[in-house]
C-alpha positions as CSV (number, residue, x, y, z in Angstrom):
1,X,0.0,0.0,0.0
2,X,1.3,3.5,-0.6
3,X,0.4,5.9,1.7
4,X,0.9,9.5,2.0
5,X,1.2,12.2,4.8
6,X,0.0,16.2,4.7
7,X,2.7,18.5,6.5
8,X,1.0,22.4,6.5
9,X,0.8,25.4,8.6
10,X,-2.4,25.2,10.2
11,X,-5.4,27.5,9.1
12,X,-6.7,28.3,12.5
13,X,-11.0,28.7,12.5
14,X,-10.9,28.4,8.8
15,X,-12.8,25.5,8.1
16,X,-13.7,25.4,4.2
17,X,-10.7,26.5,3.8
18,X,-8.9,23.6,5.4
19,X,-11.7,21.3,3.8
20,X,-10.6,22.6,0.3
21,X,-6.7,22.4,0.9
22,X,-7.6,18.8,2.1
23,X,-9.2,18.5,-0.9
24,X,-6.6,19.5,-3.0
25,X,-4.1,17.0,-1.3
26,X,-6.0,14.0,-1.5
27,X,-6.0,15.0,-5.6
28,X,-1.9,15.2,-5.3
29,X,-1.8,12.3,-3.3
30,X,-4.2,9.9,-5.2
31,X,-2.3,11.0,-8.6
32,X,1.0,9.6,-6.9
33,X,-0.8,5.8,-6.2
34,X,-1.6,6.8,-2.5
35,X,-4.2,5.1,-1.0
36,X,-4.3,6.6,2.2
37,X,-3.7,10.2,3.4
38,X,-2.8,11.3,6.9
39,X,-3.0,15.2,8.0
40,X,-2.6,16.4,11.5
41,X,-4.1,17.1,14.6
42,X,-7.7,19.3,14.7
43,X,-6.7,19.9,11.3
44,X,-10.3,20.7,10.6
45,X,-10.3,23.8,12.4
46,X,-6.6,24.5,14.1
47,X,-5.1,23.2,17.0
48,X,-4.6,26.2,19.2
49,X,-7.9,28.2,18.7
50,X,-8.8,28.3,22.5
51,X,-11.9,26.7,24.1
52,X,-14.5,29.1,22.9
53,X,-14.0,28.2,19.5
54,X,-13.5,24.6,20.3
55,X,-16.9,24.8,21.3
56,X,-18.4,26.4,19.3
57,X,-17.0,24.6,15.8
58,X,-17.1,20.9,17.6
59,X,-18.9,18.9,15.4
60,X,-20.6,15.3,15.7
61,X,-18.5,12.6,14.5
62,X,-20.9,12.2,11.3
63,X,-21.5,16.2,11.0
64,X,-20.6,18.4,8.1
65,X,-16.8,18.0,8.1
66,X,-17.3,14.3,8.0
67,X,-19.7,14.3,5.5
68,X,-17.0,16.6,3.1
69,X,-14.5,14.1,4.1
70,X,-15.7,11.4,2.7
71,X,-17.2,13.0,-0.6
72,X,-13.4,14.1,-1.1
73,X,-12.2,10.5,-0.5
74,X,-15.1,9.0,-3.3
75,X,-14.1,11.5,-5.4
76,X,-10.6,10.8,-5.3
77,X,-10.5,6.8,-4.5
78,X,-8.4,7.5,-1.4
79,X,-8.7,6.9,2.4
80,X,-8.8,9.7,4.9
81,X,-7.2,10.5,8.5
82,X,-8.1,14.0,9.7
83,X,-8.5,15.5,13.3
84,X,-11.5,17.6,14.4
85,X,-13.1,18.5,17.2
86,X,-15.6,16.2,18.2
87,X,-19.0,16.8,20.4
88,X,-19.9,13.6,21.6
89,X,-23.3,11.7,22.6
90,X,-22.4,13.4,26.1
91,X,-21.8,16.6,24.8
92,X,-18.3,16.8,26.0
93,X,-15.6,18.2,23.2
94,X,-13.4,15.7,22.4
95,X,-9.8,16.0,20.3
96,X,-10.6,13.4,17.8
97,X,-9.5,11.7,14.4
98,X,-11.5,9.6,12.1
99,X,-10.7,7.4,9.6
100,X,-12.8,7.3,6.5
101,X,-12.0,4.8,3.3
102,X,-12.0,5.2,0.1
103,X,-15.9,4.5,-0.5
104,X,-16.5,7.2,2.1
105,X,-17.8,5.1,5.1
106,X,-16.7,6.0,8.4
107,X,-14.4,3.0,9.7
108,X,-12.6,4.2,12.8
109,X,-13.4,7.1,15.2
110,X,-10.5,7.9,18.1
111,X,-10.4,10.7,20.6
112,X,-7.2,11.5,22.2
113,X,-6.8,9.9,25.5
114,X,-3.5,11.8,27.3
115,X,-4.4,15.1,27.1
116,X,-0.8,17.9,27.0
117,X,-0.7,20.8,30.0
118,X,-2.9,22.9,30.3
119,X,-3.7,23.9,26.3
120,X,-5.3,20.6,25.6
121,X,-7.4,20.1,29.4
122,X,-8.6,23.6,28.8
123,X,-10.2,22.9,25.6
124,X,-11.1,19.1,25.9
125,X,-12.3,16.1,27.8
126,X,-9.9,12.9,27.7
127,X,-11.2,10.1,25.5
128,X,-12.7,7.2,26.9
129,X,-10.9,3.3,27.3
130,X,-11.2,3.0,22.8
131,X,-8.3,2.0,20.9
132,X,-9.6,1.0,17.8
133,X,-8.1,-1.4,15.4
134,X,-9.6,-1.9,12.0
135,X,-8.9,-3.4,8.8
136,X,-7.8,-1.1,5.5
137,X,-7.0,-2.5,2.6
138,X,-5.8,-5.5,3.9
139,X,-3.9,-3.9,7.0
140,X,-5.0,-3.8,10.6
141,X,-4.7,0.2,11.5
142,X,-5.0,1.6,14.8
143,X,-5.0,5.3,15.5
144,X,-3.3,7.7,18.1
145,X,-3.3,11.5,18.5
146,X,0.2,13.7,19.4
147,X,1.1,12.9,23.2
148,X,-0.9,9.5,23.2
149,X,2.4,8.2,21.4
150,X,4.7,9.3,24.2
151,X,3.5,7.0,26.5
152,X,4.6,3.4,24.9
153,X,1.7,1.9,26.1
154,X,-0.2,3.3,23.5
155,X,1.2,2.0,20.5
156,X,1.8,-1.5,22.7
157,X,-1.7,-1.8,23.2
158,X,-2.4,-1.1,19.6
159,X,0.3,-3.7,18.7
160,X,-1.2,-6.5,20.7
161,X,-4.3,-6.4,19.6
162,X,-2.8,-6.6,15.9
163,X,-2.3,-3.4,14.5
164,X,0.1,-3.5,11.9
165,X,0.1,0.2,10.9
166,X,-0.4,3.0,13.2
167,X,-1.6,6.6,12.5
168,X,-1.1,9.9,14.2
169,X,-2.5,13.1,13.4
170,X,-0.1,15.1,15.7
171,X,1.1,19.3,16.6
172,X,4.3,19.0,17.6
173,X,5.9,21.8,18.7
174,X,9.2,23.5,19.4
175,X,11.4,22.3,21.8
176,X,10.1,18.7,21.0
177,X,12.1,17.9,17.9
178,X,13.4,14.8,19.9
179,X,9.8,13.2,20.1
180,X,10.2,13.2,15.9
181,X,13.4,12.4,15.2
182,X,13.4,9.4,17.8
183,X,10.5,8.4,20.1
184,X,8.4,8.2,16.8
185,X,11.2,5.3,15.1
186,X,11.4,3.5,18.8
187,X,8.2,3.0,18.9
188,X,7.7,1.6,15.6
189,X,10.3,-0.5,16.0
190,X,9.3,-1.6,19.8
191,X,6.4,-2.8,18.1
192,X,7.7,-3.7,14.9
193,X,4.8,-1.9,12.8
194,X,4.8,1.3,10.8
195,X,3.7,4.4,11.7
196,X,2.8,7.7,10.5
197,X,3.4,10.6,12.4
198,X,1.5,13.8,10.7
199,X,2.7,17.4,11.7
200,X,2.5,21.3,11.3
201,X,4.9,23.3,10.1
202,X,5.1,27.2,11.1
203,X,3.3,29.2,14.0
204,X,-0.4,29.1,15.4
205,X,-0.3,31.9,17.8
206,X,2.4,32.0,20.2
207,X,3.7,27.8,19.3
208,X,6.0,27.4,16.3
209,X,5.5,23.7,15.1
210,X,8.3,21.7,14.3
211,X,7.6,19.7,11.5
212,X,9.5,16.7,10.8
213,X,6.6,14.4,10.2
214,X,7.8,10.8,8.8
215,X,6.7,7.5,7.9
216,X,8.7,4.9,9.6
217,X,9.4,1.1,8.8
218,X,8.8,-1.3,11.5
219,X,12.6,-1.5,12.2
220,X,12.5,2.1,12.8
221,X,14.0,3.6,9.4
222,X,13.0,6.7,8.0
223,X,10.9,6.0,5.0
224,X,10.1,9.2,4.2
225,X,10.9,12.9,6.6
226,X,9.6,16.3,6.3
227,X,11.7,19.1,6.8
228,X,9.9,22.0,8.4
229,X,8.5,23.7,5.8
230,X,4.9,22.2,3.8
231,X,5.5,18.7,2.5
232,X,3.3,16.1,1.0
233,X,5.4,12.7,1.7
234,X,4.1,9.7,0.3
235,X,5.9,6.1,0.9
236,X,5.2,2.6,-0.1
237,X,4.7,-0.1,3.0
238,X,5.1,-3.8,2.5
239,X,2.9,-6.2,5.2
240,X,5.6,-8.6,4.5
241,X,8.2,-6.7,6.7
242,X,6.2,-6.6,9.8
243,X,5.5,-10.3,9.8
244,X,9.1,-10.7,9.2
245,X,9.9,-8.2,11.4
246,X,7.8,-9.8,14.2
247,X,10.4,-13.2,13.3
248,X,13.0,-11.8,13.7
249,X,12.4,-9.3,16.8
250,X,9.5,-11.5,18.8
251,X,8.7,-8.2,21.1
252,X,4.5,-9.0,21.2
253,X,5.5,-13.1,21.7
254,X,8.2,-12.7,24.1
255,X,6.4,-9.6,26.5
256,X,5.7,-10.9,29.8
257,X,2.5,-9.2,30.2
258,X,1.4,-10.8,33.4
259,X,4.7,-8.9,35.1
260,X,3.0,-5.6,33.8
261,X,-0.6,-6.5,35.1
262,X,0.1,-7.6,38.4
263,X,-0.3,-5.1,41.2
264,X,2.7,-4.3,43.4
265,X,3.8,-5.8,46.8
C-alpha cells in the first residue's frame, strides 16, 4: 500500500478553507498511487484556537466536516485520517481523528486519550478506554493523536491487539524535535509496525510547530521525513516486513505481560 502524509501550517478557524486544501491533497496524493492520506491534529479547524472556539466549531462525528471528508475520499478513490473536534453523545468536546475509506464510510473514530498541560485540558475532555483497530486494505490500522504516542503503552496496546500500521495526526511543537526524530522510530520499531506521524509546520499563535513528520518502517527507518516547511510525503509499505519483522524481533510473543498487570507488593 502507498500511503501518503500532509505537512501544512495550520489554518486556524478556517474551516472550508482547510476542507478545500484537504481536498486538494487528496488529488496530489491519489495521482501519486496513494491510498491513504494522513494530516494532523484538529486539522479541521486548528489546533490552538482556544476553548470558545473549540466549542463552538465541535462537530458530531458524522457532521458536516465528515460528510466533506468522505465525498473528497469518493471523489478521489483514497482513504482519509483528519483530526477535528468532536461533540460527543455526552456533549463533552473531544480531540478526535476519524478514519474514512475510500468508499466514504466512516471505519474508525479515536479521541485522544492523554491530554498535554494545560492547552489541551482547557479545551477538551480525555477520551474514553477505545483504541480501535480496523482493517484497510488488507492492514489492521489503529490510530493515536500527538502525546498518546509518548506513552509506549499506547502504541503496545495497539500492537497486541494486531495493528500492523499505526496513525497519528499530531502538533508538535518546538522544543520537542526529539519526540520526531526518535521516540516516533522507537516506537515503531518496539512494536515492529509502521507508523505515520503527521505534523505542522510554522506558527499558530504564540507555538512554532516543528515539523518533521515521517513515515517509519517497523525496524524504525525513515521512509520518508519532512523538513519544516509544507510537504506532502508519500511512501510505499510492505505487510511482508512486519511479519518478518515480528520473526525476527518477537517483542508482542516474548512480553511478559502478566509482570505488567500484576499489582505491586
Amino acid at each position: 500500500m502507498r500511503i501518503a502524509l500532509y505537512q501544512g501550517s495550520p489554518q486556524p478557524l478556517d474551516l472550508s478553507g482547510n476542507l478545500e486544501r484537504l481536498e486538494h491533497q487528496a488529488q496530489l496524493a491519489a495521482s501519486q498511487g496513494a491510498e491513504l492520506l494522513v494530516c494532523p491534529e484538529m486539522f479541521v479547524s486548528g489546533y490552538n484556537i482556544g476553548s470558545d472556539a473549540v466549542a463552538r466549531l465541535a462537530e458530531k462525528a458524522e457532521g458536516p466536516s465528515a460528510r466533506r471528508v468522505a465525498a473528497i475520499a469518493r471523489g478521489n478513490a483514497i482513504a482519509i485520517v483528519y483530526g477535528y473536534p468532536e461533540r460527543g453523545e455526552d456533549q463533552r468536546i473531544y480531540n478526535s481523528v476519524q478514519l474514512i475509506d475510500a468508499g466514504g464510510s466512516r471505519l474508525a473514530n479515536y479521541r485522544k486519550t492523554h491530554l498535554f498541560g494545560e492547552l489541551d485540558r482547557s479545551m477538551f475532555s480525555p477520551g474514553p478506554n477505545h483504541f480501535p483497530v480496523v482493517e484497510l486494505n488488507g492492514w489492521k490500522v489503529g490510530m493515536l493523536i500527538c502525546y498518546d504516542i509518548e506513552f509506549p503503552e499506547n502504541a503496545r496496546r495497539l500492537a497486541r491487539d494486531g495493528a500492523e500500521l499505526i496513525l497519528v495526526p499530531t502538533a508538535n511543537m518546538e522544543p520537542f524535535d526529539f519526540i520526531c526524530q526518535v521516540t516516533v522510530r522507537s516506537r515503531a520499531h518496539e512494536n515492529q509496525c509502521y507508523l505515520v506521524y503527521a505534523n505542522y509546520c510554522g506558527a499558530e499563535g504564540e507555538i512554532q510547530y516543528c515539523g518533521h513528520s515521517s513515515i517509519v518502517g517497523p525496524d524504525g527507518s525513515i521512509l520518508a521525513m519532512a523538513g519544516r516547511d509544507s510537504a506532502l510525503l508519500a511512501a510505499d509499505i510492505d505487510l511482508q516486513r512486519v511479519h518478518e519483522g515480528r520473526a525476527s524481533s518477537p517483542y508482542l510473543q516474548d512480553l511478559r505481560a502478566e509482570l505488567h498487570s500484576a499489582p505491586r507488593n
